[in-house]
VEXVODO-242934 format. One record per atom (N, C-alpha, C, O, CB): residue number from 1; residue in three letters; atom name; x negated, y, z. Coordinates in pm, whole numbers. Atoms other than C-alpha are relative to their C-alpha. Glycine has a CB too. Layout:
   seq   type   atom       xx       yy       zz
   NUM    ALA     CA        X        Y        Z
...
REM end
This chain:
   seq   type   atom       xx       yy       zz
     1    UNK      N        4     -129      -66
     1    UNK     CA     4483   -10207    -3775
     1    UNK      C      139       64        5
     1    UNK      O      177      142       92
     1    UNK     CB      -97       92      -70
     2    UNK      N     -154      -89       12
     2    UNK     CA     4837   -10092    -3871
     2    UNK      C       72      -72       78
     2    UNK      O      192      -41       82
     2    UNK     CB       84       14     -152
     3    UNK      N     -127       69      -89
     3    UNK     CA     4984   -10366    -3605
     3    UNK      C      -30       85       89
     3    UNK      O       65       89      167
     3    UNK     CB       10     -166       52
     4    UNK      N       24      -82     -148
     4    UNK     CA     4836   -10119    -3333
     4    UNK      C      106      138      -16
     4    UNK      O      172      169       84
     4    UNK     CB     -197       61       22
     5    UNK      N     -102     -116       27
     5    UNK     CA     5056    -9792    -3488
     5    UNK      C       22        9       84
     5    UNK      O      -55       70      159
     5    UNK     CB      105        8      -72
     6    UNK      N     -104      -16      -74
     6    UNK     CA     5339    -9837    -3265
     6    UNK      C      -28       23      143
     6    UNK      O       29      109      211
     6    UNK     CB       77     -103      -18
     7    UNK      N       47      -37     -106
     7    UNK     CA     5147    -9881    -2961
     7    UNK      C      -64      153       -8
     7    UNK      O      -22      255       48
     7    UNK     CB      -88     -104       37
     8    UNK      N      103     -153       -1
     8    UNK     CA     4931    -9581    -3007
     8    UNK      C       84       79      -16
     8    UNK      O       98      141       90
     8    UNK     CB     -119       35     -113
     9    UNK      N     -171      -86        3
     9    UNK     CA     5277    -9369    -3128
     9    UNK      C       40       41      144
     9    UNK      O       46      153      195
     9    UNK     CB      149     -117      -58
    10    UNK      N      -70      -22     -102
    10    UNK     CA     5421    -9475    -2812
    10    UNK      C     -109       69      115
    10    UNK      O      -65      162      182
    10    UNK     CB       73     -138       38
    11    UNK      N       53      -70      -81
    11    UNK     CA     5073    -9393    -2587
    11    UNK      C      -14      130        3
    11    UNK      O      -22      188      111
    11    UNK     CB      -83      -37       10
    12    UNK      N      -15     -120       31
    12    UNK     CA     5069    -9062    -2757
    12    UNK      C       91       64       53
    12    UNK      O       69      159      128
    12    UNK     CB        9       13     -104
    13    UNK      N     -131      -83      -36
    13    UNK     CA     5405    -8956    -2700
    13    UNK      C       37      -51      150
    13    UNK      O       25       31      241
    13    UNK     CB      139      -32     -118
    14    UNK      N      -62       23      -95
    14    UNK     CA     5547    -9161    -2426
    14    UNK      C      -99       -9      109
    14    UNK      O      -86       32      224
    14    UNK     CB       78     -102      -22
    15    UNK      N      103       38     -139
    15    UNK     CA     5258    -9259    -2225
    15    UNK      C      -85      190       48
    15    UNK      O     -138      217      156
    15    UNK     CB     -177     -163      -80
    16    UNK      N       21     -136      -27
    16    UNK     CA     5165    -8853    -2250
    16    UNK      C       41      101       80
    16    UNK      O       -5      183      159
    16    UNK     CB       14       39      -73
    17    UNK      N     -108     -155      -48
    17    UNK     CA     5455    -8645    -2188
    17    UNK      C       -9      -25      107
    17    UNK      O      -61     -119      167
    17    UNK     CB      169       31      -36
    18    UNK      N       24     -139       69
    18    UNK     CA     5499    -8400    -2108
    18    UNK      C     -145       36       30
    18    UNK      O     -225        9      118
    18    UNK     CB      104      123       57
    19    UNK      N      185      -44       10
    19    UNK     CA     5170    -8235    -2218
    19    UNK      C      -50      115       52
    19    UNK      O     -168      146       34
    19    UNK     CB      -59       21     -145
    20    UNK      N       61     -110     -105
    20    UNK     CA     5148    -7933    -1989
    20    UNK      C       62       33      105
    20    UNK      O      184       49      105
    20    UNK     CB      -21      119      -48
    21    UNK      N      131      -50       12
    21    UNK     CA     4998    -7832    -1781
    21    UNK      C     -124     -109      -44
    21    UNK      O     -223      -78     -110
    21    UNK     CB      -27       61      137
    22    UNK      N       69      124       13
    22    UNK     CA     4840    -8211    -1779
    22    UNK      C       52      -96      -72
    22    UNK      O      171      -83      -42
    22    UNK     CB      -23      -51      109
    23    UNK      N      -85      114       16
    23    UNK     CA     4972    -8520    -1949
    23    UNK      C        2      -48      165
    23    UNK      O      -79      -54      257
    23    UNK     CB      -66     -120     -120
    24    UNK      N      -76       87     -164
    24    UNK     CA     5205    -8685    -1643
    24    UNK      C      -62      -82       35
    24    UNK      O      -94      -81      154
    24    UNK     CB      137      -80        6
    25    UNK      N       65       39      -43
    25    UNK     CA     5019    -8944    -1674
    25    UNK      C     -103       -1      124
    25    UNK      O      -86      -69      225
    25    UNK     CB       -9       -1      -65
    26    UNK      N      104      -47      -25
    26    UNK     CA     4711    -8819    -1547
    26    UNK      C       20       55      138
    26    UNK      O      -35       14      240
    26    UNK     CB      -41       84      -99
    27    UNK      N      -50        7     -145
    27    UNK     CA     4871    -8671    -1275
    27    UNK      C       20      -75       94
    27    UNK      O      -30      -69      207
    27    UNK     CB       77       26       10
    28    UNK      N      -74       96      -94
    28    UNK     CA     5077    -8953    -1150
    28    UNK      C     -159      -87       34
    28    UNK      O     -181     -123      149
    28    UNK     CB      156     -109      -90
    29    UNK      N      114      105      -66
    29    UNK     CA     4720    -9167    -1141
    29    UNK      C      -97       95       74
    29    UNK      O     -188       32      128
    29    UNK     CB      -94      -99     -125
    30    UNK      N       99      -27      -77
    30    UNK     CA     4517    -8904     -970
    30    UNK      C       49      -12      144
    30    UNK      O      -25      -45      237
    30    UNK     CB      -54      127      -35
    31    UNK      N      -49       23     -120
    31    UNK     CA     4799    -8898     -687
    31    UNK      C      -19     -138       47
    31    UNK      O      -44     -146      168
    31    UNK     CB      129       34        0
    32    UNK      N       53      123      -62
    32    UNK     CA     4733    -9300     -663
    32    UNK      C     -120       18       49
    32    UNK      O     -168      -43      144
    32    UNK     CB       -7     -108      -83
    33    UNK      N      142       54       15
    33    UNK     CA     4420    -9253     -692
    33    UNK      C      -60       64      148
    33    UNK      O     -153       13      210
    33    UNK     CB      -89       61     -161
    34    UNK      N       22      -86      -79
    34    UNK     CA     4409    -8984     -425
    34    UNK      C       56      -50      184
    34    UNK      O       43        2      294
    34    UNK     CB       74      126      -77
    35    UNK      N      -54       39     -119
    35    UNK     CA     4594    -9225     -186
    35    UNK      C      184       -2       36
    35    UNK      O      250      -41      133
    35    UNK     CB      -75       95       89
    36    UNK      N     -197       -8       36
    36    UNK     CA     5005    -9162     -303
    36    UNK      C       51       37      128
    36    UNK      O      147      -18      182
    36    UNK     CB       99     -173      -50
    37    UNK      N      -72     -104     -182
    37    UNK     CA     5076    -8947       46
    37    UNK      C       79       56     -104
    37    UNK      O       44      100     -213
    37    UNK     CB     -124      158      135
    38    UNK      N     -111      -54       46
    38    UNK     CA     5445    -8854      -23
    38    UNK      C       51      -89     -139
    38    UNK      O      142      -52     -214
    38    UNK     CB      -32      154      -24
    39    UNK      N     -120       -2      124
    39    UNK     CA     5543    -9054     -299
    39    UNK      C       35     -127      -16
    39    UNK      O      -23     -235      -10
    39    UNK     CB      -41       55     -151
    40    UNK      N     -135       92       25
    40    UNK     CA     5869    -9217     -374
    40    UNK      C      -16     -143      -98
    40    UNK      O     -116     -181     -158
    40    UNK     CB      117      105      -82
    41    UNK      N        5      129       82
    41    UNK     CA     5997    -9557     -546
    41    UNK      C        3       77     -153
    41    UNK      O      -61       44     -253
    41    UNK     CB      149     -122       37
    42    UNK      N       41      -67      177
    42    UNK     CA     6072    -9277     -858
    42    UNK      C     -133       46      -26
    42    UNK      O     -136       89     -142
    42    UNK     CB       86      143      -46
    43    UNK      N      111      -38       19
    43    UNK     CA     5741    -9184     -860
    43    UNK      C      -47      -97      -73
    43    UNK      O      -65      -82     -194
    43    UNK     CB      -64       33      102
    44    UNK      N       68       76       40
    44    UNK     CA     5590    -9513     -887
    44    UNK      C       41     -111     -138
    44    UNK      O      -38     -183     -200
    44    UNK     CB      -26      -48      114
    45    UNK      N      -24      -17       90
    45    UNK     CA     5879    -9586    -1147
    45    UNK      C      -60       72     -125
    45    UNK      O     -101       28     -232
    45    UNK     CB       71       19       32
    46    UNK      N       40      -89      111
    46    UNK     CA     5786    -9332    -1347
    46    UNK      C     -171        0      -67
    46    UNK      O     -218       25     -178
    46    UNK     CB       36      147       63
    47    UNK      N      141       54       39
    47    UNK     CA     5425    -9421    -1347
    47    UNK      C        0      -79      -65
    47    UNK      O      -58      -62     -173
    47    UNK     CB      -77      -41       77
    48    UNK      N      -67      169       31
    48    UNK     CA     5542    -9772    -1419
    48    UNK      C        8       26     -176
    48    UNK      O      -71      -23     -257
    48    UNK     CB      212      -43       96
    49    UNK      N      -43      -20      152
    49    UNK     CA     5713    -9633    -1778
    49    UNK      C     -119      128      -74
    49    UNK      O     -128      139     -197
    49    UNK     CB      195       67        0
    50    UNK      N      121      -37       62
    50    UNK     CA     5425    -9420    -1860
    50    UNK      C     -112      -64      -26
    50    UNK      O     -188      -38     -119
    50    UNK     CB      -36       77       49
    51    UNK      N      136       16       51
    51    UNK     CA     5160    -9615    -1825
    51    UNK      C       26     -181      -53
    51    UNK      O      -58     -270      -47
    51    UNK     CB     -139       38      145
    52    UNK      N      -26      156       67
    52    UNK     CA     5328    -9961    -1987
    52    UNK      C      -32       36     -147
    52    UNK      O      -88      -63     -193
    52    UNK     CB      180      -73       18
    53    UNK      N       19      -21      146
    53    UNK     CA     5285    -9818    -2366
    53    UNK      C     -157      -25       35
    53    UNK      O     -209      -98      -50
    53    UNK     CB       57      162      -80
    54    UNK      N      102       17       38
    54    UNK     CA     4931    -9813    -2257
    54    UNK      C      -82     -136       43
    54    UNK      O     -191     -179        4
    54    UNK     CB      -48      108       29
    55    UNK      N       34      156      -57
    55    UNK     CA     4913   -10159    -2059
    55    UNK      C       48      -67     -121
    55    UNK      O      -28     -158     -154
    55    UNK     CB       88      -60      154
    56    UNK      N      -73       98      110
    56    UNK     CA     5147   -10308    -2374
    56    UNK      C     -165       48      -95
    56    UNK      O     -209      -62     -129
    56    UNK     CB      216       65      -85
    57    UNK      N       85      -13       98
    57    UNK     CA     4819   -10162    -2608
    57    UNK      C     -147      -43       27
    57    UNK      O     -234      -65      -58
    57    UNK     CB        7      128      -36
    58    UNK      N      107       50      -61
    58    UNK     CA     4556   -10262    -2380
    58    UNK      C       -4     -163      -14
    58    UNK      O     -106     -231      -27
    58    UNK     CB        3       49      144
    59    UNK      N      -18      131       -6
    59    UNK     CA     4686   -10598    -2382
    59    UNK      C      -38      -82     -129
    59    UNK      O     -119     -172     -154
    59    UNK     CB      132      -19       36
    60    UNK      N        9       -5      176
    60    UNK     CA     4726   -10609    -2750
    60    UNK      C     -155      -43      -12
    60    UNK      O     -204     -156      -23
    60    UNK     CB       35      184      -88
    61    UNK      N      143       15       47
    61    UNK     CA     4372   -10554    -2803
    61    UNK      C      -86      -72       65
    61    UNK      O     -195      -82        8
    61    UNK     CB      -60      107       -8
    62    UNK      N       54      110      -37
    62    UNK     CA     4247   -10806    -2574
    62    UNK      C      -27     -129       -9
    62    UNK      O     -115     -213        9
    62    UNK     CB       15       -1       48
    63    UNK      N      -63      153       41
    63    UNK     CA     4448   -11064    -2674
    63    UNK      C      -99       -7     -142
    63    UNK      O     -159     -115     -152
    63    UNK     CB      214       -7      -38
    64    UNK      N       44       34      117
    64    UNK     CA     4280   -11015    -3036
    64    UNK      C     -144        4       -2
    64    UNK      O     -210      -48      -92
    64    UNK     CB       55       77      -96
    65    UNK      N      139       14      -10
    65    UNK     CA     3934   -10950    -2906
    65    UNK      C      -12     -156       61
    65    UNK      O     -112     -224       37
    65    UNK     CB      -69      125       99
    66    UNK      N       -3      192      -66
    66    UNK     CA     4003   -11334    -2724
    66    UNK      C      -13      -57     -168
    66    UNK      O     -103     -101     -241
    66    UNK     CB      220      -81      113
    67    UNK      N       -6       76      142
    67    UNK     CA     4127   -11440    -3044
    67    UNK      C     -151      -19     -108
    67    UNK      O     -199     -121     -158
    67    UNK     CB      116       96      -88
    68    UNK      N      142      -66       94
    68    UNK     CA     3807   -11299    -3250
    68    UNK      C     -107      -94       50
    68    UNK      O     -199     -155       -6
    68    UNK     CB      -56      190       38
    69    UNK      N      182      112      -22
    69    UNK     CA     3573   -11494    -3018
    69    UNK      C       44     -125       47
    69    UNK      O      -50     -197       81
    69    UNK     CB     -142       60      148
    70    UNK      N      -46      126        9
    70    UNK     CA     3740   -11779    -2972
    70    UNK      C      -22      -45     -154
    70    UNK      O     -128     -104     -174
    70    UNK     CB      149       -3       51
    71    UNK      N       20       25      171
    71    UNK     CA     3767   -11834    -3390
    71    UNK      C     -164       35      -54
    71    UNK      O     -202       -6     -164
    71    UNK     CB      120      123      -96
    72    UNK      N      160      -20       10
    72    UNK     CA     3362   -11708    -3374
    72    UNK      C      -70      -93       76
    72    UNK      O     -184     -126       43
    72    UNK     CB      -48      135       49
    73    UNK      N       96      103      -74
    73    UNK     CA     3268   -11965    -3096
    73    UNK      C       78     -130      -54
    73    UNK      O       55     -231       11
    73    UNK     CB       -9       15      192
    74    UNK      N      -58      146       82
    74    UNK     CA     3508   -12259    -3358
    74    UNK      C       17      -87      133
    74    UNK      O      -51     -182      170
    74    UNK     CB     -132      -90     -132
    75    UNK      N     -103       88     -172
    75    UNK     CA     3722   -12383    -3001
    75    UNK      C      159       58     -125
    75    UNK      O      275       38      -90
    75    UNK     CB      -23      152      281
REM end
């Protein structure tokens, strides 16, 4: 559990900021989500470095849920 820390640190803080009015996040994916009328290559940068702390932690934990049932189904 303590190899996840760093990720979760970084989704907290980096994948957050700034925290008002919304985390950025949250923003930047409702404008995808909404169809991204008006926005730039920094935009989709900046999405990019926000939402990698939470793709790098997503990943993480997939990889070890594979692992888990792979070593439970003995392959």
């Amino acid at each position: 559990m303590t190899r996840y820390l760093p990720f979760v640190l970084a989704c907290l803080t980096l994948g957050l900021a700034p925290f008002s009015p919304e985390p950025h996040i949250l923003g930047k994916l409702r404008w995808v989500l909404g169809g991204a009328a008006g926005m730039g290559a920094l935009d989709f940068f900046d999405l990019a470095l926000h939402g990698l702390p939470w793709i790098l932690l997503l990943a993480m934990i997939g990889y070890d849920v594979l692992r888990a049932l792979r070593r439970r189904r003995g392959a």
